[in-house]
C-alpha positions, -999 to 999 in steps of 0.1 A, spaced: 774 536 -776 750 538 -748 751 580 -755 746 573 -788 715 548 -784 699 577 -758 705 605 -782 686 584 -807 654 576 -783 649 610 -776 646 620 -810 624 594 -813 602 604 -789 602 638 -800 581 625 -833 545 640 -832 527 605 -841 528 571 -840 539 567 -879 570 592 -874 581 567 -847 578 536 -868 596 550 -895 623 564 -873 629 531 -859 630 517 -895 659 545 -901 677 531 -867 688 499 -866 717 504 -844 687 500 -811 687 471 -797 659 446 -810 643 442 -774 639 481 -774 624 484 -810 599 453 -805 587 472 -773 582 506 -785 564 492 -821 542 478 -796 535 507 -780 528 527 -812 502 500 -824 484 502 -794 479 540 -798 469 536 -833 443 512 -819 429 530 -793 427 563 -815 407 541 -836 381 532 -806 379 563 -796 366 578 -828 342 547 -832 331 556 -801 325 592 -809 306 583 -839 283 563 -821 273 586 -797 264 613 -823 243 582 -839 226 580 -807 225 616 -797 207 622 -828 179 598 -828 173 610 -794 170 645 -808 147 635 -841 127 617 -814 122 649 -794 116 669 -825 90 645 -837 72 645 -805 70 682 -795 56 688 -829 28 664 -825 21 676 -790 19 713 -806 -11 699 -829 -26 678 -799 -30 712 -779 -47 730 -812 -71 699 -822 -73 699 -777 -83 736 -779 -111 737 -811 -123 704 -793 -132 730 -766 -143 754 -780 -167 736 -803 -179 719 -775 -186 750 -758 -212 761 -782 -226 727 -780 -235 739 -743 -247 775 -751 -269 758 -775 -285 737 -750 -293 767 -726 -311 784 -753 -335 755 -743 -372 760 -731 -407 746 -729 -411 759 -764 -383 756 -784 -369 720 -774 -371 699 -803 -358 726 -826 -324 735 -799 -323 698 -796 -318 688 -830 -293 717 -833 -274 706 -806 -271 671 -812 -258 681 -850 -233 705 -835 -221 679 -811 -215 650 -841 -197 677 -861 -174 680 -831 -169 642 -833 -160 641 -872 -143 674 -873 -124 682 -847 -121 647 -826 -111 626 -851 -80 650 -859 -71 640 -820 -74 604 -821 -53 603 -855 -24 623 -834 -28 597 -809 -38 559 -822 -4 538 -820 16 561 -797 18 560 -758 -6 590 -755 -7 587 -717 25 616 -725 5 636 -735 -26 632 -718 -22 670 -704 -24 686 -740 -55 672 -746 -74 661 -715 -92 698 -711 -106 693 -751 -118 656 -738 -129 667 -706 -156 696 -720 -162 671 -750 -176 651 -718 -194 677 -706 -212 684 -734 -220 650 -744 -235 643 -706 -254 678 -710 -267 674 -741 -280 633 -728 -299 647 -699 -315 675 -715 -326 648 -741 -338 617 -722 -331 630 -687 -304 600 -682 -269 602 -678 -244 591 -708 -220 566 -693 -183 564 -701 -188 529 -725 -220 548 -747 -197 581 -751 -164 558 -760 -187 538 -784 -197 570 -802 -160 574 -814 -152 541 -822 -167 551 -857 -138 575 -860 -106 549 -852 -91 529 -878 -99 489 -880 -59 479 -881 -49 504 -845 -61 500 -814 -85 526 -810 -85 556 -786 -110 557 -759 -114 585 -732 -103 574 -697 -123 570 -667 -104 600 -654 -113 625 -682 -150 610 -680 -151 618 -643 -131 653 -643 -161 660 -672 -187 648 -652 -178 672 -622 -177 701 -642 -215 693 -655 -227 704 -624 -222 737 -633 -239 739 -664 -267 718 -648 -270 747 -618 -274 773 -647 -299 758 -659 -320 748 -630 -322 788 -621 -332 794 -657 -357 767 -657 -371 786 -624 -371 820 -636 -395 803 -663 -417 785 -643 -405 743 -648 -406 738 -615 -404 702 -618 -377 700 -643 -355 720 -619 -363 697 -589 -354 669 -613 -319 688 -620 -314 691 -576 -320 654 -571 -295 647 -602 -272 668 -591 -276 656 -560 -271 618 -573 -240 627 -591 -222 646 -558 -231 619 -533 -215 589 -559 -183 612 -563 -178 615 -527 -172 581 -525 -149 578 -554 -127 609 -551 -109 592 -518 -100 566 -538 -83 582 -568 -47 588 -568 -46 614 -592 -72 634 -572 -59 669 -575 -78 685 -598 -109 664 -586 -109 675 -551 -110 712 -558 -140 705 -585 -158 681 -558 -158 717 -541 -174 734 -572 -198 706 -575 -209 715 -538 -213 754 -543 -234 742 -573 -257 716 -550 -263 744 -526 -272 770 -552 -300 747 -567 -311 739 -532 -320 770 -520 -337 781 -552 -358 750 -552 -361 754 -515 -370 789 -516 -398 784 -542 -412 756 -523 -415 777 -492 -420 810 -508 -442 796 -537 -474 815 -530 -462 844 -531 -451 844 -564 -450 811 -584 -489 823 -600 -463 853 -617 -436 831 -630 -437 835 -666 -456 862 -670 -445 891 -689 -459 916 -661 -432 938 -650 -441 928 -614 -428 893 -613 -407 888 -583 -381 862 -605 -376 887 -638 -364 915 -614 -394 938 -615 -407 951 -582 -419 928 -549 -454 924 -547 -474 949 -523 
């Protein structure tokens, strides 16, 4: 008997799944009822835990694939932040070669062109930015787009001094695109970082022009451009110790000083130097020291 009741448990256990075994022990009912209660026990519990696992299973695709439509989602909207980031440059980049078109004669007219250039980068090209970014955490992305905000800056600031001679602050440039933001989101305004990193690179443009301004004869205006310049490096220095994202800022603040420098010594060398030639600047006379003709004798 005890040969006969092993013989049978093997075969059992030979079944390939849990329902062969329950209906095998249906078929034997020569096993002792201890032995049958404990081995239906066991099959149930596979049965269950097959059942947990695939629950589990299906919830981890659930998740896996949120996760992925997240990704999806956000790699495409960072693909049109970098385009609307890079015509944001670009437009504002003629905004700047505008403004050095400027001279003694021609202001009003480069002016008025400039400013109209500079609201048409606001309502084109902006506002396709702020609508990629109004409701989401755009601090993400804040490297696709923070060159296009950062010359957007620079040609805002540029285009204010050679206006009025001031400088556009942060709150005047951020209430220009307020206009552009929809009533019901919280609207997107450009950081103090973006402002500042703008700010830096406006020393550039305001060096070019200070030479130009020379070569023409506007002494003044270019002494006004040195002491602005001037202004703007010596309130950075104080700022750029302080800033923990200061990277970028440091090597500009170096920039900044090749620029302060450059309009120093042309100012400085007209100042000294000033009798020799300032009575030729602007003249069309192929002698005149500053449009590359020959030194006086």
């Amino acid at each position: 008997r005890i040969r006969r009741d092993r013989r049978n448990l093997r075969q059992m256990l030979s079944c390939s799944s849990a329902f062969q075994r329950v209906a095998f022990l249906l078929m034997a009912p020569k096993l002792k009822p201890q032995r049958l209660h404990q081995i239906a026990e066991t099959g149930a519990e596979q049965l269950v835990k097959k059942a947990r696992t695939m629950s589990t299973e299906s919830s981890m695709k659930d998740a896996f694939s949120t996760y992925a439509d997240y990704l999806n989602n956000f790699n495409e909207k960072r693909e049109r932040v970098v385009k609307a980031s890079r015509d944001i440059t670009m437009n504002s980049k003629k905004v700047i070669f505008q403004v050095h078109r400027l001279s003694k004669d021609n202001k009003e007219e480069v002016l008025e062109k400039a400013g109209k250039d500079l609201e048409a980068v606001r309502e084109q090209h902006f506002s396709r930015l702020m609508k990629e970014l109004q409701g989401t955490d755009f601090w993400k992305l804040r490297r696709a787009f923070s060159p296009g905000v950062q010359e957007y800056v620079e040609a805002a600031t540029f285009y204010k001094f050679c206006l009025s001679g001031t400088l556009s602050t942060l709150e005047e440039i951020n209430a220009t695109l307020l206009p552009l933001s929809e009533p019901s989101v919280e609207p997107l305004q450009i950081n103090i970082l973006d402002y500042i990193l703008g700010l830096a690179d406006l020393t550039g443009e305001l060096m070019r022009m200070a030479i130009g301004r020379i070569s023409d004869g506007e002494i003044e205006f270019a002494q006004r451009i040195c002491q602005f310049v001037r202004q703007i490096h010596r309130e950075l220095m104080l700022v750029v110790p302080k800033m923990d994202d200061s990277y970028d800022m440091k090597s500009k603040m170096e920039v900044m000083l090749q620029s302060v420098i450059k309009i120093e010594k042309a100012c400085f060398s007209v100042h000294v130097r000033g009798s020799e030639y300032i009575p030729l600047l602007g003249d069309d006379a192929p002698t005149s020291y500053l449009l590359g003709g020959a030194d006086l004798e």
